[in-house]
C-alpha positions in Angstrom: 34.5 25.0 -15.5 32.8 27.6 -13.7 31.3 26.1 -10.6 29.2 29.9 -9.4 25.9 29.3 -11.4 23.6 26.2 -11.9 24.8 22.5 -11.8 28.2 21.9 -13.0 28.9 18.2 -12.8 32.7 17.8 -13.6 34.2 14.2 -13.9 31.4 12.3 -12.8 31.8 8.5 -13.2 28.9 6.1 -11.3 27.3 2.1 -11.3 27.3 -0.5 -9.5 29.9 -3.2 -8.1 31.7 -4.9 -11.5 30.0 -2.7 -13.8 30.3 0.9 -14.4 27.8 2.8 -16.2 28.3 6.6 -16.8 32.1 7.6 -17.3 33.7 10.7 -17.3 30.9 13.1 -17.3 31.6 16.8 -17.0 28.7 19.8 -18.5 26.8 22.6 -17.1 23.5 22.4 -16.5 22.0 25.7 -17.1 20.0 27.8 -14.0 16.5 28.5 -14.6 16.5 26.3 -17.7 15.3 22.8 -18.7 17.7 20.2 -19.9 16.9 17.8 -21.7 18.7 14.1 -21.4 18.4 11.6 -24.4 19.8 8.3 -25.4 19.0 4.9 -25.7 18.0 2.4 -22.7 21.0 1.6 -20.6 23.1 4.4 -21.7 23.6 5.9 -18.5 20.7 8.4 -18.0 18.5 7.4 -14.8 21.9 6.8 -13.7 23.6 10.5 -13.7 20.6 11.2 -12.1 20.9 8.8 -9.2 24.6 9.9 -9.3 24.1 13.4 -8.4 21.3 12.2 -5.7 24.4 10.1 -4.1 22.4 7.1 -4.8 24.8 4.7 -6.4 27.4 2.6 -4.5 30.5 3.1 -6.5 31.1 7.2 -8.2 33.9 9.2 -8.2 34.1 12.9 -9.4 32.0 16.2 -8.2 29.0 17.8 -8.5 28.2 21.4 -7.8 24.8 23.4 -7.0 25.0 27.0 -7.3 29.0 26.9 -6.7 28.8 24.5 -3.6 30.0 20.5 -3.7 26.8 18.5 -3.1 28.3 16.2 -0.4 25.2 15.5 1.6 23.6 12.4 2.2 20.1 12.0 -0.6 18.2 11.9 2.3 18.9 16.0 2.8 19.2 16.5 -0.5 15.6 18.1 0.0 16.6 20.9 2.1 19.5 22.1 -0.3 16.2 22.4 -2.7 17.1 19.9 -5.0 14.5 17.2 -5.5 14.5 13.9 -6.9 11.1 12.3 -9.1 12.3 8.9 -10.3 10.1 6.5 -12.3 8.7 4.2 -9.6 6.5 5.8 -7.2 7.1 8.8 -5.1 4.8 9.0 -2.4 3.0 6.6 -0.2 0.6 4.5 -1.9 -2.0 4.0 1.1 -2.4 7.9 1.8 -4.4 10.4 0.2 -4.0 12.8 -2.4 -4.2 15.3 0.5 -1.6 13.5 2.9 0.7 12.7 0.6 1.0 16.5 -0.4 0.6 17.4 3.4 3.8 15.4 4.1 5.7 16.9 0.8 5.4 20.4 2.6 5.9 19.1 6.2 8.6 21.5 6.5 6.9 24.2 6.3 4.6 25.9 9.3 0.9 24.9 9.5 -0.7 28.2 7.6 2.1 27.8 4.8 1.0 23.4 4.4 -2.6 24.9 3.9 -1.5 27.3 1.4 0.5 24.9 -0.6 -1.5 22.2 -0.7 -4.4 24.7 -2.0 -2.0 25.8 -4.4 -1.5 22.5 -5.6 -5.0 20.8 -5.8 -5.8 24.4 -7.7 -3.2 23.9 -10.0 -3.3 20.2 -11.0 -7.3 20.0 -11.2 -7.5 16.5 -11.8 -5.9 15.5 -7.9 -8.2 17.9 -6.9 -11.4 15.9 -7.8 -10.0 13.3 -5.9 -8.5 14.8 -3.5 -9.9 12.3 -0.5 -8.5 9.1 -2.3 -5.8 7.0 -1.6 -3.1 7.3 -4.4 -3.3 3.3 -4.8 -6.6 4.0 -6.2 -5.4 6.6 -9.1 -4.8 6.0 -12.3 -0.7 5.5 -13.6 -1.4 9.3 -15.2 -2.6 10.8 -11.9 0.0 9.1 -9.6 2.7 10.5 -12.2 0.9 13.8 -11.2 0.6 12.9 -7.9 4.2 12.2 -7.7 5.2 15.6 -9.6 3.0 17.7 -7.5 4.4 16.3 -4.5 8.1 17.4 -5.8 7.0 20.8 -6.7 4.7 21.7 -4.2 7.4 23.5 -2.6 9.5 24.8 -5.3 12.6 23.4 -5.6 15.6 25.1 -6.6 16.6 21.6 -9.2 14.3 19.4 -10.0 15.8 16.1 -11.4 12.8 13.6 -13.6 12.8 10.7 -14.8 10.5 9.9 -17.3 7.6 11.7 -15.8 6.2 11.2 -19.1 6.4 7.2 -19.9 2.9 5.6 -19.6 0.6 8.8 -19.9 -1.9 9.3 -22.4 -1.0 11.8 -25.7 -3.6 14.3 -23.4 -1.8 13.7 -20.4 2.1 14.2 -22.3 1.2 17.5 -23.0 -0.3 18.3 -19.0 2.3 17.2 -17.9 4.7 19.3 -20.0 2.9 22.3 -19.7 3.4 21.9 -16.0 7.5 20.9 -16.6 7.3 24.4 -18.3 5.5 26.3 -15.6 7.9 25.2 -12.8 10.5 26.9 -14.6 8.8 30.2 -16.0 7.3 31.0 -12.8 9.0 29.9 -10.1 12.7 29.5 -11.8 13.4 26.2 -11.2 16.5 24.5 -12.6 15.2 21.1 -14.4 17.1 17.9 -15.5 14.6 15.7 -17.3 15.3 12.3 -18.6 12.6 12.1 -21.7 12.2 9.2 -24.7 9.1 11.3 -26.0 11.9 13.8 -27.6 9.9 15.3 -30.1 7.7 16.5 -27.7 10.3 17.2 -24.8 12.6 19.3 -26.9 9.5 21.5 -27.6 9.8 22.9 -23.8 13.4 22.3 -23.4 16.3 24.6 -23.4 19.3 22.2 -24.2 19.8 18.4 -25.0 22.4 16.3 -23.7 22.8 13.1 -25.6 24.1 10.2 -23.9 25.7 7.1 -25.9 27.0 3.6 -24.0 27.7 6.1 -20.9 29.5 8.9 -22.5 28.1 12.0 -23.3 28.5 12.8 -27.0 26.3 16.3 -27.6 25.2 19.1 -25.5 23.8 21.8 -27.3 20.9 23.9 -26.8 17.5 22.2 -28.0 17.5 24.4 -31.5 20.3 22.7 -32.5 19.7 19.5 -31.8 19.0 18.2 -35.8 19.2 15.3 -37.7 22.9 14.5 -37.5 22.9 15.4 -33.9 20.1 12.9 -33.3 22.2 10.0 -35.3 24.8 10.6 -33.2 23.3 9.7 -30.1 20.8 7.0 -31.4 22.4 5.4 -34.6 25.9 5.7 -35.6 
């Protein structure tokens, strides 16, 4: 497997104490491309991703990001430019729109947190008309946003989401994709997204990885991803 380019997860078995959930992983995950993971509930999805973060008590096997092991606690993943969205929250719920973004960037120098944080209240138009409010007080569509804005404010290098989708109006599917999309035309960044809306995820995405019981059983790129293909991973 060549380890120079993009994520190449080789081996990669992860769960919890008594109970193993993904086995045996091993695929490339495309630089500058959005992948696409699929499967039923409980077949080991969230779970690669929480893998790769070093999230889960019990994992064996490797990971690489741009041809170097990812051995870091999750904690730093951040400054290797790999960020994590997962479904619950992803910011803190008593802050401000402005804060919360503010703190996603705190990194950076004071001049640079401005420009960002314009960047981002420009971009995702809807935080911006509520800039001043706490993100307790947002709807579940704009702390989705909230939360993705916060991940992408600085662009990572990988992105890794989880269901940023689930919960958001048809209106708000298609916002949210279009900015899935941007992130990657624009600024390059290498996404991982765990999707059940697949019609409408495989219309942005590059490849699909299917997922069955903890195994993967397709990886192809998104064109390809037909009818059988589908079965496989959902109903045989």
């Amino acid at each position: 497997m060549d380890k120079s380019t993009g994520l190449n997860i080789d081996l990669l078995s992860g769960g919890y104490v008594n109970r193993k959930v993904i086995e045996d992983i091993s695929c490339h995950i495309p630089k500058g491309q959005i992948t696409l993971l699929v499967g039923r509930n409980g077949s080991g999805k969230s779970t690669l991703l929480r893998a790769i973060m070093g999230l889960l008590p019990e994992s064996s096997g490797s990971v690489f990001w741009e041809g170097t092991r990812l051995a870091c606690p999750p904690h730093k993943m951040r400054q290797q430019g790999i960020i994590y969205v997962p479904q619950r929250k992803a910011f803190f719920s008593t802050l401000s729109i402005v804060t919360n973004l503010e703190l996603a960037c705190t990194q950076k120098a004071r001049n640079d947190r401005r420009r960002l944080i314009k960047l981002a209240l420009q971009r995702f138009s809807s935080l911006n008309d509520n800039a001043r409010r706490t993100a307790v007080s947002l709807s579940g569509g704009e702390r989705k946003l909230l939360a993705f804005a916060c991940g992408v404010i600085v662009p990572p290098s990988l992105l890794l989401a989880d269901e940023p989708l689930a919960g958001l109006s048809p209106r708000a599917r298609s916002t949210m994709l279009g900015h899935l999309k941007h992130a990657t035309q624009e600024s390059g960044v290498t996404i991982l997204l765990v999707e059940h809306d697949v019609l409408k995820a495989t219309r942005i995405a590059d490849r699909v990885i299917g997922f069955r019981e903890g195994r993967l059983v397709v990886d192809c790129p998104s064109s390809e991803f037909d009818d059988s293909l589908q079965r496989r991973v959902f109903l045989d």
